[in-house]
C-alpha positions as protocol buffer text, in pm:
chain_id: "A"
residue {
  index: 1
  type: UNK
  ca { x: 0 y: 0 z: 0 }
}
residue {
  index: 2
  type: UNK
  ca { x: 124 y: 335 z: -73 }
}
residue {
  index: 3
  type: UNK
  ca { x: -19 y: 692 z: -41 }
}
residue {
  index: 4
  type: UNK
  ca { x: -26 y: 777 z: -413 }
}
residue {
  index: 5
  type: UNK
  ca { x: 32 y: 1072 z: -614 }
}
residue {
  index: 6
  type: UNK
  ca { x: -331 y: 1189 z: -616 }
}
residue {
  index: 7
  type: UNK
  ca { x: -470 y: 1510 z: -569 }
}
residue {
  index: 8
  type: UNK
  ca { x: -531 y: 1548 z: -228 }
}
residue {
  index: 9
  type: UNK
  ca { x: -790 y: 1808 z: -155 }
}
residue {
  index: 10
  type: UNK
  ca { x: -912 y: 2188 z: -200 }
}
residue {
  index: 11
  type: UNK
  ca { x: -717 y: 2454 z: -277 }
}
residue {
  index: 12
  type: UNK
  ca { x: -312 y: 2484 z: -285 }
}
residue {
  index: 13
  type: UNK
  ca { x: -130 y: 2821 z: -162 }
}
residue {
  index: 14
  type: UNK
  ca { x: -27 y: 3080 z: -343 }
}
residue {
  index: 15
  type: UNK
  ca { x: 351 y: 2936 z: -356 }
}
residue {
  index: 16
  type: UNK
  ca { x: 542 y: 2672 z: -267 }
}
residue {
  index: 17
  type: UNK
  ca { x: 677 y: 2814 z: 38 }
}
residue {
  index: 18
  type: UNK
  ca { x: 346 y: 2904 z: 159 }
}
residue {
  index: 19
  type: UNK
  ca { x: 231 y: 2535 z: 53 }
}
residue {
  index: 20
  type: UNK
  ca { x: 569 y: 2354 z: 248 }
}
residue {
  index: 21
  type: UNK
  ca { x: 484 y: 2571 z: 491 }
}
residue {
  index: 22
  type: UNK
  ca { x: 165 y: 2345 z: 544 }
}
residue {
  index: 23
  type: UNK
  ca { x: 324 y: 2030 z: 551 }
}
residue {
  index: 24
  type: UNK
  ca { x: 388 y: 1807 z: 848 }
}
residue {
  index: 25
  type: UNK
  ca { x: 655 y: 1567 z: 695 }
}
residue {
  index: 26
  type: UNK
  ca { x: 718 y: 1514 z: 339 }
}
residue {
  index: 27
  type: UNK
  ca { x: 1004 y: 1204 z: 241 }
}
residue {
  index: 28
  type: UNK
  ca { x: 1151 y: 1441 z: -92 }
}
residue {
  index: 29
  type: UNK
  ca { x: 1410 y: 1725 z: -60 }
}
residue {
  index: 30
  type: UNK
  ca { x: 1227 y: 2048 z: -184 }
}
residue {
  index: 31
  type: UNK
  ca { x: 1498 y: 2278 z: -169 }
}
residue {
  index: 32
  type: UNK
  ca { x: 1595 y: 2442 z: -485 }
}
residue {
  index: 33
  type: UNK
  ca { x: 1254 y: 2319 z: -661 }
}
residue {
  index: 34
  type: UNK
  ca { x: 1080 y: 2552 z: -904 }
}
residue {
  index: 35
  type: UNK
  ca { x: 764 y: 2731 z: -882 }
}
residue {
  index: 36
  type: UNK
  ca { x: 626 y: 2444 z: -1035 }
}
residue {
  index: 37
  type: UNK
  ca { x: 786 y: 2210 z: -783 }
}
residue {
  index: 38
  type: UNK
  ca { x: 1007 y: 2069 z: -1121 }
}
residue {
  index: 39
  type: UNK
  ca { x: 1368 y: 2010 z: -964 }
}
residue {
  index: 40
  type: UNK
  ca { x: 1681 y: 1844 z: -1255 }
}
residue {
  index: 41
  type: UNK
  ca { x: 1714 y: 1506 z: -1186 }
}
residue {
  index: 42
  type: UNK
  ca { x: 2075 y: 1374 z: -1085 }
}
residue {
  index: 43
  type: UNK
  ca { x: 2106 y: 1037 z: -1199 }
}
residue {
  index: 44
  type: UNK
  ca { x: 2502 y: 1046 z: -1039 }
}
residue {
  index: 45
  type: UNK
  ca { x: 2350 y: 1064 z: -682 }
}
residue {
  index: 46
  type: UNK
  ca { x: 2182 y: 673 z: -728 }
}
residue {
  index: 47
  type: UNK
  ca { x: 2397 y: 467 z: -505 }
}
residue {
  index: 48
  type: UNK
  ca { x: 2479 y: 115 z: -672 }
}
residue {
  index: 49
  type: UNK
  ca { x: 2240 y: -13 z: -371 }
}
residue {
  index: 50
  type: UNK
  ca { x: 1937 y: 219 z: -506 }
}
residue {
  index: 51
  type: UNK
  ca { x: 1976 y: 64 z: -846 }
}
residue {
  index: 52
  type: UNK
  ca { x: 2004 y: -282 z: -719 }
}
residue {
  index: 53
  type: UNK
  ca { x: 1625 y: -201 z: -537 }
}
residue {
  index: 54
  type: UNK
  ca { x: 1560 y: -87 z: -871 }
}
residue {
  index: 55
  type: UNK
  ca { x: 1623 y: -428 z: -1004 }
}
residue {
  index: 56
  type: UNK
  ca { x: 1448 y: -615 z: -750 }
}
residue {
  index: 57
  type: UNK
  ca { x: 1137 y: -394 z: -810 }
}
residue {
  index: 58
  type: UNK
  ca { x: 1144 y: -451 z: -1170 }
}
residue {
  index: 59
  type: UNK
  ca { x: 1223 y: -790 z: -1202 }
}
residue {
  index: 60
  type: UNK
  ca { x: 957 y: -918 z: -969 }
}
residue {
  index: 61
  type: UNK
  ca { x: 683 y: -646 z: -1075 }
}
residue {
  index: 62
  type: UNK
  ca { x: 757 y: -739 z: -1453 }
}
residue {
  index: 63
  type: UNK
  ca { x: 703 y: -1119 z: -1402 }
}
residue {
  index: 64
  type: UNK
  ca { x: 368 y: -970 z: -1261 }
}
residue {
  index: 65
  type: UNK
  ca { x: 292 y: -760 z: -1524 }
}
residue {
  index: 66
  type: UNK
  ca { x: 356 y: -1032 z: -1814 }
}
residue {
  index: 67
  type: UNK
  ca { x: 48 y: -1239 z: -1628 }
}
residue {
  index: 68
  type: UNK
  ca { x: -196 y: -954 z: -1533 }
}
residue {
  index: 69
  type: UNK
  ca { x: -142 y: -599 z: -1714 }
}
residue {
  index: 70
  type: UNK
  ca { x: -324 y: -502 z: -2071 }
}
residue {
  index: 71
  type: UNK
  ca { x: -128 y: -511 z: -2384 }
}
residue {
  index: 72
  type: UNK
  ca { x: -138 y: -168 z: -2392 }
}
residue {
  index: 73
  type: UNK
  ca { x: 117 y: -142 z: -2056 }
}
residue {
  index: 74
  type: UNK
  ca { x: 275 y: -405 z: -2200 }
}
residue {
  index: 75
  type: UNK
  ca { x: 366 y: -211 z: -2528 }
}
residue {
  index: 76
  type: UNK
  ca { x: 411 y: 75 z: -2323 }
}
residue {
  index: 77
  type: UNK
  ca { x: 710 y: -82 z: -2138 }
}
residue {
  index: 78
  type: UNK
  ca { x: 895 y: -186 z: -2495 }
}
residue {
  index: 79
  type: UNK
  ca { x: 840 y: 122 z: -2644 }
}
residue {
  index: 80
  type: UNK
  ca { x: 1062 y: 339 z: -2343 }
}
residue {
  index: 81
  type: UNK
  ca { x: 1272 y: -31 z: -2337 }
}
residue {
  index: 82
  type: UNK
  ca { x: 1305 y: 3 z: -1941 }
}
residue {
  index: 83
  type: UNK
  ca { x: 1585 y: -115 z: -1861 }
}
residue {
  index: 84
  type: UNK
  ca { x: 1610 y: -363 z: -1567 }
}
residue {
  index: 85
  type: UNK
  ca { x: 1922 y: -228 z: -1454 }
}
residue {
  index: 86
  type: UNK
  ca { x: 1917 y: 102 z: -1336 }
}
residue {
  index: 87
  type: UNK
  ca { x: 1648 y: 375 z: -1254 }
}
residue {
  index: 88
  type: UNK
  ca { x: 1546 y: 562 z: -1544 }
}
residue {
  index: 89
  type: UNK
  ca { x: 1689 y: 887 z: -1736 }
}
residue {
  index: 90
  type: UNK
  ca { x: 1376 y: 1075 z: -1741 }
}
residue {
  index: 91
  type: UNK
  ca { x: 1562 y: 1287 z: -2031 }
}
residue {
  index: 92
  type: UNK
  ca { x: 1600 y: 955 z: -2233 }
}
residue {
  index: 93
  type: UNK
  ca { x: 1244 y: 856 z: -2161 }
}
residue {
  index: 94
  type: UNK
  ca { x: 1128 y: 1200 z: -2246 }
}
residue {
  index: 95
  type: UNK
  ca { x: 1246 y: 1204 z: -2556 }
}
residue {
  index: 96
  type: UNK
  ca { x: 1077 y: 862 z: -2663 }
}
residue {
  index: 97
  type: UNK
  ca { x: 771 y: 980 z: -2484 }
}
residue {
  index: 98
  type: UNK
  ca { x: 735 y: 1323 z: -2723 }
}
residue {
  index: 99
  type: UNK
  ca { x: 779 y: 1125 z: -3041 }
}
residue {
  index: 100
  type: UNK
  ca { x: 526 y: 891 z: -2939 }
}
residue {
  index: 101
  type: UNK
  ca { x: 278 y: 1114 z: -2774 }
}
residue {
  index: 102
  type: UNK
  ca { x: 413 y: 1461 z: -2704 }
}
residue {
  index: 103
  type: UNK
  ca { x: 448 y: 1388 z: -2315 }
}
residue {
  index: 104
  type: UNK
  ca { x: 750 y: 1441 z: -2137 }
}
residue {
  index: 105
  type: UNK
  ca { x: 843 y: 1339 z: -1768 }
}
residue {
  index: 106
  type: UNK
  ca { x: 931 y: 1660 z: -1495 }
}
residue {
  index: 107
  type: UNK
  ca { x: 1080 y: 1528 z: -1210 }
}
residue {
  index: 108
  type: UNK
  ca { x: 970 y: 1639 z: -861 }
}
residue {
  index: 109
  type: UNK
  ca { x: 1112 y: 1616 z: -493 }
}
residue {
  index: 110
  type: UNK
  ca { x: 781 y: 1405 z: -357 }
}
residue {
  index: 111
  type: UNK
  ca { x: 441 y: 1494 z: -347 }
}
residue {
  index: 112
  type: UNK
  ca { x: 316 y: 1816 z: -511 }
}
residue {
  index: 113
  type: UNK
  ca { x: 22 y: 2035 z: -433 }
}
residue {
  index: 114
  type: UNK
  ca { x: -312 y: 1986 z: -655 }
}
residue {
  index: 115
  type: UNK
  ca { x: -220 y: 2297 z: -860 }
}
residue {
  index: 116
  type: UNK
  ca { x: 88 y: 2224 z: -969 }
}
residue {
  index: 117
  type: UNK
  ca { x: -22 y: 1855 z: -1033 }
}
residue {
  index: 118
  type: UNK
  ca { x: -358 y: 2001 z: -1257 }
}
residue {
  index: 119
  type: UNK
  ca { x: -95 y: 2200 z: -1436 }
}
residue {
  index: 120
  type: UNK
  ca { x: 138 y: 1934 z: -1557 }
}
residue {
  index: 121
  type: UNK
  ca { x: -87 y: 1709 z: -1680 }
}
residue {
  index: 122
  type: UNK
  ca { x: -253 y: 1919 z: -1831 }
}
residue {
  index: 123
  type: UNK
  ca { x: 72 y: 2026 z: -2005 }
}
residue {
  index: 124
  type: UNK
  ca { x: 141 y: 1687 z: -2099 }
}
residue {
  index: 125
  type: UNK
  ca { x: 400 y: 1700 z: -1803 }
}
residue {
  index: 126
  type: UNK
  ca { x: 430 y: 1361 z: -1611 }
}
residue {
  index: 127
  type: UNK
  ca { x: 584 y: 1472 z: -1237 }
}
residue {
  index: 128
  type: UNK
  ca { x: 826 y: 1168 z: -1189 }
}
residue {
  index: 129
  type: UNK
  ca { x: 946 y: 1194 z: -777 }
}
residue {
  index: 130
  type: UNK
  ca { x: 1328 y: 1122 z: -773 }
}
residue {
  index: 131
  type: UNK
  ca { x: 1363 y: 909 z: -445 }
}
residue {
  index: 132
  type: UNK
  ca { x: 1379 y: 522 z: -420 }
}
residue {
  index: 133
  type: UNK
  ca { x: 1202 y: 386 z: -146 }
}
residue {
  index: 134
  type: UNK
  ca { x: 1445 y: 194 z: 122 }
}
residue {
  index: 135
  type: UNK
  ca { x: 1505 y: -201 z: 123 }
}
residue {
  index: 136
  type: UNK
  ca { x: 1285 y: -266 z: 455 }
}
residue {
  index: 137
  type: UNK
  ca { x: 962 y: -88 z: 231 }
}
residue {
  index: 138
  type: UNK
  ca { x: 972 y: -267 z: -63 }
}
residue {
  index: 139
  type: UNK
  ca { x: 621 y: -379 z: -11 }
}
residue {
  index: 140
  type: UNK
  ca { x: 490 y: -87 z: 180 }
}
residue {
  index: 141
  type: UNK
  ca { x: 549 y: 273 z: 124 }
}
residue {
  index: 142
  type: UNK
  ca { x: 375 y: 597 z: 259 }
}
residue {
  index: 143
  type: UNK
  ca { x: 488 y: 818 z: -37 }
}
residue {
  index: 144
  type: UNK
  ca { x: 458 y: 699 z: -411 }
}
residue {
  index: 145
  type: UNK
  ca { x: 894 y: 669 z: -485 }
}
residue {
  index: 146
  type: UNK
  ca { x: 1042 y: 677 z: -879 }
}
residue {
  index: 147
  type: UNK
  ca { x: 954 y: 329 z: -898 }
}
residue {
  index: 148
  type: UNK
  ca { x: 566 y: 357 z: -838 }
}
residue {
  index: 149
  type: UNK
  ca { x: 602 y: 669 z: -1051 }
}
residue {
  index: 150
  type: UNK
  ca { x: 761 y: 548 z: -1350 }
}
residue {
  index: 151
  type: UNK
  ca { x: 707 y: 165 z: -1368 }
}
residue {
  index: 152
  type: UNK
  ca { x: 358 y: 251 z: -1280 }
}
residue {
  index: 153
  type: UNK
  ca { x: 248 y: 536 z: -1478 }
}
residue {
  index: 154
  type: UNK
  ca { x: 506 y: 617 z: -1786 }
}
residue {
  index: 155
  type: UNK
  ca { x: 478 y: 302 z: -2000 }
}
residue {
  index: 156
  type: UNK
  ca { x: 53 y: 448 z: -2079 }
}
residue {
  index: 157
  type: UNK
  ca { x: 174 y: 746 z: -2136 }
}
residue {
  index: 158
  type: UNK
  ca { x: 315 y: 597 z: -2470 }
}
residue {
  index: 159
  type: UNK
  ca { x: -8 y: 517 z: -2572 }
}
residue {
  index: 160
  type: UNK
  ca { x: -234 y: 802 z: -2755 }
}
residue {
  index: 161
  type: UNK
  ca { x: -592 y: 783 z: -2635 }
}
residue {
  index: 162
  type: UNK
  ca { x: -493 y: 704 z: -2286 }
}
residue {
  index: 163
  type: UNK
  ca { x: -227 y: 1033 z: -2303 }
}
residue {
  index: 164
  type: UNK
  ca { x: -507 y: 1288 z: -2433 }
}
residue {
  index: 165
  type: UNK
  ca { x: -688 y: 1123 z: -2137 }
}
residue {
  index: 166
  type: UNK
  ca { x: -468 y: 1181 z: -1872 }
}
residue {
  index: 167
  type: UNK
  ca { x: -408 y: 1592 z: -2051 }
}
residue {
  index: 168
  type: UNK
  ca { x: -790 y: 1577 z: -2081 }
}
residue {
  index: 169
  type: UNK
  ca { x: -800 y: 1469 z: -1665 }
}
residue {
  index: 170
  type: UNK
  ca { x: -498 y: 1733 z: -1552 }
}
residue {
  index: 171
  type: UNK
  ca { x: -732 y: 2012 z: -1725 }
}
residue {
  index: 172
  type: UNK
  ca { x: -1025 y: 1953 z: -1544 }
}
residue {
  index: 173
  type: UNK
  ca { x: -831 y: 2072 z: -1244 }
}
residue {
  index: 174
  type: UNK
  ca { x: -882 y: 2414 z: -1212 }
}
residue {
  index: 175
  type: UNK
  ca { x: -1237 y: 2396 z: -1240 }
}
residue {
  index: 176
  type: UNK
  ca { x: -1264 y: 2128 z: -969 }
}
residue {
  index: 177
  type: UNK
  ca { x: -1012 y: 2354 z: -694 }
}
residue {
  index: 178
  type: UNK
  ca { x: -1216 y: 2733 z: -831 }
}
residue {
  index: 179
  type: UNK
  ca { x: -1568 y: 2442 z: -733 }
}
residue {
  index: 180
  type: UNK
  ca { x: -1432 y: 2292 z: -431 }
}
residue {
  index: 181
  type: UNK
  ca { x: -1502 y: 1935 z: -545 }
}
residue {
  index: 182
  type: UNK
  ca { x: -1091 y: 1808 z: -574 }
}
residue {
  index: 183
  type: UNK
  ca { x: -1136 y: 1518 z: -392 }
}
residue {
  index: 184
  type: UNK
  ca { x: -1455 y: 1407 z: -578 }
}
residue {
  index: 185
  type: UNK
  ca { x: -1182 y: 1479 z: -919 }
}
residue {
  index: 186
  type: UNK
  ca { x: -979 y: 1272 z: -750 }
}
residue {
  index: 187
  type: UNK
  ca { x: -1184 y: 992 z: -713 }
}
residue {
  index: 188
  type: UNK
  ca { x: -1141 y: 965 z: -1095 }
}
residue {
  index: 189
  type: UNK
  ca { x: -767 y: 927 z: -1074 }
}
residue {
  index: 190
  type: UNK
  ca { x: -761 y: 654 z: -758 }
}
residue {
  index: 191
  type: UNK
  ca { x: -1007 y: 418 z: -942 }
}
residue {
  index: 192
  type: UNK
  ca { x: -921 y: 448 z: -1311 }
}
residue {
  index: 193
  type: UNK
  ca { x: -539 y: 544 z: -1330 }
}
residue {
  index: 194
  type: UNK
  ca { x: -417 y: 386 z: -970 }
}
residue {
  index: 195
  type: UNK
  ca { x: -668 y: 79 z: -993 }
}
residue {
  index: 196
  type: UNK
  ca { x: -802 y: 50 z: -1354 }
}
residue {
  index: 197
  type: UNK
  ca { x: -863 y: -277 z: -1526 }
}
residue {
  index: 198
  type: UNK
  ca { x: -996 y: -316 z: -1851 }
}
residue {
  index: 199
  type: UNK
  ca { x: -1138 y: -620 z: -2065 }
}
residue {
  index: 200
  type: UNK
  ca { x: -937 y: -758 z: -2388 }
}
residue {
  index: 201
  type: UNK
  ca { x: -1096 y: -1027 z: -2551 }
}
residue {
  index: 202
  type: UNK
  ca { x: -1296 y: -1104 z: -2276 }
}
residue {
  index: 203
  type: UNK
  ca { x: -1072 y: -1133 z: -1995 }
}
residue {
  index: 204
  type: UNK
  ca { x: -969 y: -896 z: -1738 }
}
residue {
  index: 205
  type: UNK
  ca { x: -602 y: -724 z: -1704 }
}
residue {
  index: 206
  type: UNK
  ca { x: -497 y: -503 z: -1500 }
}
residue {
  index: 207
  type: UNK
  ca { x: -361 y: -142 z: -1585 }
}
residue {
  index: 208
  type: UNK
  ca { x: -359 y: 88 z: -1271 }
}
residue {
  index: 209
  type: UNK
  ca { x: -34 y: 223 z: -1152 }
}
residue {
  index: 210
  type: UNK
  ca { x: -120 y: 180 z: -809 }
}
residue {
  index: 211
  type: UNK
  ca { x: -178 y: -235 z: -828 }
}
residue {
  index: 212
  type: UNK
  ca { x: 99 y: -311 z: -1106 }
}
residue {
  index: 213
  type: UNK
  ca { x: 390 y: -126 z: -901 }
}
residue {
  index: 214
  type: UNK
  ca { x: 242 y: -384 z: -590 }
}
residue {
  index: 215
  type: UNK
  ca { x: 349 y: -701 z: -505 }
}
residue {
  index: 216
  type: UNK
  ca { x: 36 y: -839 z: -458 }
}
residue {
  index: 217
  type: UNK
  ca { x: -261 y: -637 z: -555 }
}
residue {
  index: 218
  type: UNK
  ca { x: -256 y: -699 z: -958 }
}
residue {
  index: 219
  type: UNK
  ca { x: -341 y: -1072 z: -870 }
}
residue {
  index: 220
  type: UNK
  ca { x: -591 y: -956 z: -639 }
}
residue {
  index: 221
  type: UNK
  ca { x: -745 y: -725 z: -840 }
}
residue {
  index: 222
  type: UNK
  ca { x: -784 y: -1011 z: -1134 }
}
residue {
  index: 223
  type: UNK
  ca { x: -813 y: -1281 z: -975 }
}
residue {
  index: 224
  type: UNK
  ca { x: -981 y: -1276 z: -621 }
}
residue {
  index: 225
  type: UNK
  ca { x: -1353 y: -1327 z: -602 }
}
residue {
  index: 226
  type: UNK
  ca { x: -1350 y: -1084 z: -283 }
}
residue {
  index: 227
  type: UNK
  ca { x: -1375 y: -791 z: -443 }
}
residue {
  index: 228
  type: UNK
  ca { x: -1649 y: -581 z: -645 }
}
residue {
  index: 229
  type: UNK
  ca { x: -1587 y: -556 z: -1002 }
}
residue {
  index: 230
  type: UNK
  ca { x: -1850 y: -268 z: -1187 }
}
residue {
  index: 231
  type: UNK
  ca { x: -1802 y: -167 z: -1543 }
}
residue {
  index: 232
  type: UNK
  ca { x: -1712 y: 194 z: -1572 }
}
residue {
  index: 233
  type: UNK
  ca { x: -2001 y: 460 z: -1509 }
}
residue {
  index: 234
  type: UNK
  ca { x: -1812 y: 837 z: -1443 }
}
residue {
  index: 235
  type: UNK
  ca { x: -2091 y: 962 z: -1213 }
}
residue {
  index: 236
  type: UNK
  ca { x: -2056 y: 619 z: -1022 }
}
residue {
  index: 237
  type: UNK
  ca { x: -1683 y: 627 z: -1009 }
}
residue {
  index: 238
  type: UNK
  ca { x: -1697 y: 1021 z: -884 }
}
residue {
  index: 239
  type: UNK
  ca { x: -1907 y: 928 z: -606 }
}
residue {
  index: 240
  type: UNK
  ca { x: -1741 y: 652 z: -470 }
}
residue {
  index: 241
  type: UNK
  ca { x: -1529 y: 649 z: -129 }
}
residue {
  index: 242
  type: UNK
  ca { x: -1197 y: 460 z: -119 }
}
residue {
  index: 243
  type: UNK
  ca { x: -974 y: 357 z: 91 }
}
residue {
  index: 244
  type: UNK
  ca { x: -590 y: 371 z: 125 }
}
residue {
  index: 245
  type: UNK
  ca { x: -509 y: 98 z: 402 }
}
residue {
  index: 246
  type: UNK
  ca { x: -554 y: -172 z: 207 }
}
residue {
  index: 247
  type: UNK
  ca { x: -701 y: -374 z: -125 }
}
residue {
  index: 248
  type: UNK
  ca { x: -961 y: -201 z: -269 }
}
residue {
  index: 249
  type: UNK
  ca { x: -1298 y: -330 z: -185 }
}
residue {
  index: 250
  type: UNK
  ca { x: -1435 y: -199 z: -559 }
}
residue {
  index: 251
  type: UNK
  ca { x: -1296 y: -181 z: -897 }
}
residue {
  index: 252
  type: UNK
  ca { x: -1416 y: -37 z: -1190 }
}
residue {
  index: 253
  type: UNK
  ca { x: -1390 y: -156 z: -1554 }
}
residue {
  index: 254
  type: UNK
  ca { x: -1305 y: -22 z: -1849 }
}
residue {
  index: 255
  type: UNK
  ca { x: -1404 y: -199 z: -2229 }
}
residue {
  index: 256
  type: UNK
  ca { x: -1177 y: 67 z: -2382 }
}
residue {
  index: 257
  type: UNK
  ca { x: -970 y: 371 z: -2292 }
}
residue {
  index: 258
  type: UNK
  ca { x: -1157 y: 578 z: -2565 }
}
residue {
  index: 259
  type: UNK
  ca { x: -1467 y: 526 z: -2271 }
}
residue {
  index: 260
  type: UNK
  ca { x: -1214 y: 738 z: -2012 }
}
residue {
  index: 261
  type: UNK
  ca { x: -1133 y: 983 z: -2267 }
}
residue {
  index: 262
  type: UNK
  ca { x: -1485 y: 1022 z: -2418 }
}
residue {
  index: 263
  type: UNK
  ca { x: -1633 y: 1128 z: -2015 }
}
residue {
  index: 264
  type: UNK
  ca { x: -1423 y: 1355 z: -2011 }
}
residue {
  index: 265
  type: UNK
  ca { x: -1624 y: 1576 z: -2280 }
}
residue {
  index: 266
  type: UNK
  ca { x: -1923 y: 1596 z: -2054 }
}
residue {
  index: 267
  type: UNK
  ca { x: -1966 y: 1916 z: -1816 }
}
residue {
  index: 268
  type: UNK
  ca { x: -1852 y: 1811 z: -1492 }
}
residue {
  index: 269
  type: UNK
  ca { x: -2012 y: 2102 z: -1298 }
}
residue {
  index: 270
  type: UNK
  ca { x: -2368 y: 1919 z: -1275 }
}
residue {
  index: 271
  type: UNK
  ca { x: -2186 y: 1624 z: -1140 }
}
residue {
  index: 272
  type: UNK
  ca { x: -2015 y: 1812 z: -868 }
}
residue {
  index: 273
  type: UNK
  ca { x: -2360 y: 1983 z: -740 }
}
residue {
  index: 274
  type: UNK
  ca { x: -2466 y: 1683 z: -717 }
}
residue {
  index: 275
  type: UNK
  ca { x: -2247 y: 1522 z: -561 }
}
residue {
  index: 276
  type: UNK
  ca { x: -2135 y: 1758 z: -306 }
}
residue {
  index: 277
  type: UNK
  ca { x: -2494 y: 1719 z: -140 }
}
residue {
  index: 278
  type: UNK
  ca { x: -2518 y: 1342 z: -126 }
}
residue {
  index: 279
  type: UNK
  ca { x: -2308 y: 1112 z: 112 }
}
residue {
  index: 280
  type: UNK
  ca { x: -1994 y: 934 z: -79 }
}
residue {
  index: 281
  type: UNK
  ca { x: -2094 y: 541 z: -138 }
}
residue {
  index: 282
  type: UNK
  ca { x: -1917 y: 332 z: 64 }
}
residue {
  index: 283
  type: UNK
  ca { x: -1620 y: 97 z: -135 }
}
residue {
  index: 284
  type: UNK
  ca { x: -1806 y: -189 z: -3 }
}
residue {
  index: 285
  type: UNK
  ca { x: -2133 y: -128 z: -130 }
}
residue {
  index: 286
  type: UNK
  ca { x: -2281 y: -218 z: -473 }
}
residue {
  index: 287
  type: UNK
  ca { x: -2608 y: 35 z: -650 }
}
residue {
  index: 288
  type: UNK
  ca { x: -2899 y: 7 z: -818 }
}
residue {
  index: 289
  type: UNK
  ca { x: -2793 y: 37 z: -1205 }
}
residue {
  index: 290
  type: UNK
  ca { x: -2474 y: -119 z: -1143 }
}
residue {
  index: 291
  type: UNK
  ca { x: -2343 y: -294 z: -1462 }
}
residue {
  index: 292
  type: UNK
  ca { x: -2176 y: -601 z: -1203 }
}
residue {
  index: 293
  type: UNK
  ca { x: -1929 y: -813 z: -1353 }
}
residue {
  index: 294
  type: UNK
  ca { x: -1834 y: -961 z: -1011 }
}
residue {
  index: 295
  type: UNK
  ca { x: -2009 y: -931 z: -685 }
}
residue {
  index: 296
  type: UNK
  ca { x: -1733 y: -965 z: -427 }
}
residue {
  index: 297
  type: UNK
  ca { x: -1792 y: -1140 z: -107 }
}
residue {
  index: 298
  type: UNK
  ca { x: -1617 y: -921 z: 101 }
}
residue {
  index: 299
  type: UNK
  ca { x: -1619 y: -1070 z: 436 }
}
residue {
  index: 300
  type: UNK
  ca { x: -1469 y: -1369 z: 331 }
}
């Protein structure tokens, strides 16, 4: 479980002193970052024990991915050709990324406020955080670490419908922070970028950041008959609770990424009235007018 690179809620400060200046504890170092939180990456201060980690991350979450994630992760991770030997140069993966789809990875110290998050996106900006978790949290981190960000996000961005989603996604920002309805925006990004699936020829695979950079989820997430799995519906998704602590209780599925990108061209304002007024659904719970594909047994 990690505490992923969401937005987290309402409005961000004015700068990011003022937003630093609200934060408890973040893991990344922030000094010297940009307006826009962008800092240079130094790929000469990776100990030969932080690309070893690396390796262990990739080679296990690979073997994963060949079993569980959709072909179009899959050809995500051949077109940058990740290497299993070292962390990434986000330069070299830049430059693959604009020929392919006119994104380009900014690295960042950690987490970033919702404003400057919005803004990459919907710049085609991925922010990539620099650090590598430690050894003794390779299965559980509190921050998302360059390996959640890149293995987990970059290799879609390769891919052009989901990439105008994602810009499509990052622009909706501003109207969600000037509406006060981030976190119900955000409920969007937890359920179909951190724990999307989506059917190919009838099966299910797996293409959320959040469960392929995890040990153990992406089997869950195909495989167990626990959890809820309910075709993709945006109001549905943007009213939906979730939890960080542990497996998700719900997931939502996807019969092609033109379906994220398409809900997207609806108003969003409606939704949020609405929303704001009614009482989030719990994870565990399943609605009238649900399209079901698997009703969990939750308890079990």
């Amino acid at each position: 479980m990690l505490d992923l690179d969401l937005p987290q809620s309402g409005a961000s400060p004015a700068s990011a002193q003022d937003w630093l200046a609200t934060q408890e504890k973040l893991r990344g170092d922030y000094r010297g970052c940009g307006a826009d939180f962008s800092i240079v990456q130094d790929l000469s201060a990776y100990t030969k024990d932080e690309h070893r980690l690396w390796q262990q991350l990739f080679r296990r979450q690979s073997e994963v991915a060949q079993r569980y994630a959709a072909k179009a992760f899959l050809d995500g991770m051949h077109n940058l050709d990740m290497s299993p030997d070292r962390i990434p140069d986000f330069e070299d993966a830049s430059k693959r990324l604009r020929a392919l789809t006119g994104w380009e990875i900014v690295a960042v110290p950690g987490l970033i406020p919702d404003d400057a998050f919005f803004s990459h996106l919907a710049h085609r900006r991925f922010p990539v955080t620099v650090w590598i978790r430690e050894p003794h949290e390779i299965d559980y981190l509190v921050e998302p670490d360059v390996f959640h960000d890149f293995f987990g996000h970059v290799p879609l961005l390769t891919q052009p419908i989901f990439a105008d989603y994602l810009q499509a996604y990052g622009a909706k920002g501003a109207e969600a922070m000037r509406l006060g309805a981030t976190k119900i925006l955000a409920r969007v990004f937890w359920y179909m970028v951190e724990f999307g699936l989506i059917r190919e020829n009838g099966e299910i695979k797996a293409y959320g950041a959040g469960m392929l950079s995890s040990a153990t989820e992406t089997a869950f997430s195909v495989d167990s008959p626990k959890p809820h799995r309910v075709m993709f519906d945006l109001a549905r998704v943007m009213g939906t609770d979730f939890r960080i602590d542990d497996f998700q209780s719900t997931y939502f599925v996807l019969d092609r990424f033109d379906d994220l990108f398409a809900a997207m061209n609806q108003p969003f304002a409606p939704l949020y009235a609405a929303l704001k007024t009614a009482a989030p659904i719990p994870a565990t719970e399943l609605r009238p007018g649900d399209q079901v594909i698997n009703r969990g047994h939750l308890s079990a």
